[in-house]
N, C-alpha and C positions, 0 to 999 in steps of 0.2 A: 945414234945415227938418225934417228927418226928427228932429231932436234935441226940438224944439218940440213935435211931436204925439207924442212920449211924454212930453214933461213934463205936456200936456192930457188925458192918459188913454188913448192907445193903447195896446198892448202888443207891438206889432212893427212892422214896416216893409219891404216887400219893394221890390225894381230891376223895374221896367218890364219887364225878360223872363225872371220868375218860373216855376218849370216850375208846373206842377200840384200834382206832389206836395211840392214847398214851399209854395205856396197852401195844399193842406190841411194839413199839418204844422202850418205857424202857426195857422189855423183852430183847430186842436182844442187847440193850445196855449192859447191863448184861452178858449176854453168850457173848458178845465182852470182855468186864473187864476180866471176866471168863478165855475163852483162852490165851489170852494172859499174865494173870499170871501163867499160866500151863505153859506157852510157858518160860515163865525167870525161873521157877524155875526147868522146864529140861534143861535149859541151866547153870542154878548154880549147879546143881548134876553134872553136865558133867563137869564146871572146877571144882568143887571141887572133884573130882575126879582124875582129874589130879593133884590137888596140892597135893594129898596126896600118891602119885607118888614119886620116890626117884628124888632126886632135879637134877641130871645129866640128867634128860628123856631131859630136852632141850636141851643137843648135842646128845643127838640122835635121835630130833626131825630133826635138822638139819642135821646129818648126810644122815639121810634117804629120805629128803625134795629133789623133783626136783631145777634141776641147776637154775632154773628162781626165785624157794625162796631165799633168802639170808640169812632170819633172821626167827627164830624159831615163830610159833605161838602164843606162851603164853610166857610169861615173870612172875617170881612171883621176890618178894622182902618179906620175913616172909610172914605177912598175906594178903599182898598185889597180887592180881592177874589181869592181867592184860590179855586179848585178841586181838593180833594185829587182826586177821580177821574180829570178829564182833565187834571191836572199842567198847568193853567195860570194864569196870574194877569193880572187886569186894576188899572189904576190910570185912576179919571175914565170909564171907559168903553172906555180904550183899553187893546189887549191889551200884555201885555209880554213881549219875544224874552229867556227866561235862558234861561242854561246849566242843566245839573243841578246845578252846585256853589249857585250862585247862587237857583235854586228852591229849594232846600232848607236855603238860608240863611233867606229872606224866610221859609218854613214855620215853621222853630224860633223868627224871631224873635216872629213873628205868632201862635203859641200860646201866645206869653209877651208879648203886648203890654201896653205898661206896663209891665213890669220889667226890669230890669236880666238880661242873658243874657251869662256870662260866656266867652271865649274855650275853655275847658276846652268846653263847654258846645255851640257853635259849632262847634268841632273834630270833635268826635262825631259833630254830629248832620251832617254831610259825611263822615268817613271815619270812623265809626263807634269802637271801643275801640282798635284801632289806628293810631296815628300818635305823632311826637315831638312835643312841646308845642311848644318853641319854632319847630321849622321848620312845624308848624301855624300857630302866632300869624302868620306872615308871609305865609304861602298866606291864610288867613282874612282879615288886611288885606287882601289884594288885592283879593279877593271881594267883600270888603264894600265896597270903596273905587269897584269898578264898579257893583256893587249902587245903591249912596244915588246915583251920577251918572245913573242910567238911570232913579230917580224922582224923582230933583231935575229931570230934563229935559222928562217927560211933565207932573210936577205944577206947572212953571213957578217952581223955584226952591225951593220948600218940602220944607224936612227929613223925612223920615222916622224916618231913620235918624241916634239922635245916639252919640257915644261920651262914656261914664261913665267920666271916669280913673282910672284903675286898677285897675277893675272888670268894664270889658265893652262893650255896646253893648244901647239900646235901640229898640224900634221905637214911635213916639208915634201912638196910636191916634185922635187928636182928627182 
């Protein structure tokens, strides 16, 4: 029973001779859970808000952007939205749990959507000028390989992410 009313939306469950201070413990564990999903889902009204923004608001996110920003805040690709400031990304509305390897895959590839982004390329923009190419190329499959599963899963099957043989990988913006 206790297993049922957290699959319905509880978020704990105490024994019949709970002291007090487990009572309140889970309580504020609770109002913890609590805010902080208030907290993501005004931040998903607030990109999604923005994406449904005419698609040019990012030059003139930029345009308007002090000389120390370079690069617009939000980046989308379709349903892909992306937040350089709070380092997160949504697909559909829903947020998505990366890594940093994995954020900063979806970044490189999403600045270069539509084109071809070669492993070299990939390599970098994760472990910057330092690293060996080839033991990159196999670390960056991996990445990439959880990467496209985790938006094939939210987007219900549809590619993002395709590979260009022997070229690289791109990310399909439609």
């Amino acid at each position: 029973m206790p297993g049922e009313a957290l699959r319905h939306g509880g978020h704990d469950y105490l024994l019949k001779l709970s002291t007090s201070e487990e009572i309140l413990a889970s309580v504020e564990k609770g109002l913890a859970k609590r805010r902080q999903r208030l907290h993501q889902q005004a931040l998903l009204r607030q990109m999604g808000d923005i994406a449904r923004e005419p698609a040019d608001r990012d030059l003139e996110v930029s345009k308007v952007a002090p000389e120390s920003q370079q690069y617009p805040r939000f980046l989308r690709a379709g349903d892909l939205l992306l937040d350089r400031e709070k380092l997160i990304a949504t697909l559909r509305g829903h947020p998505l749990s990366l890594t940093p390897s994995w954020y900063k895959l979806l970044l490189c590839l999403m600045e270069k959507a539509d084109s071809t982004v070669s492993f070299r390329e990939l390599a970098q923009a994760i472990h910057g000028d330092e690293y060996e190419e080839m033991l990159a190329r196999d670390a960056i499959s991996t990445h990439l390989w959880r990467l496209r599963r985790k938006l094939s899963a939210v987007a219900e099957g549809r590619d993002y992410i395709i590979n260009v043989r022997g070229r690289g990988h791109k990310l399909l913006s439609h």
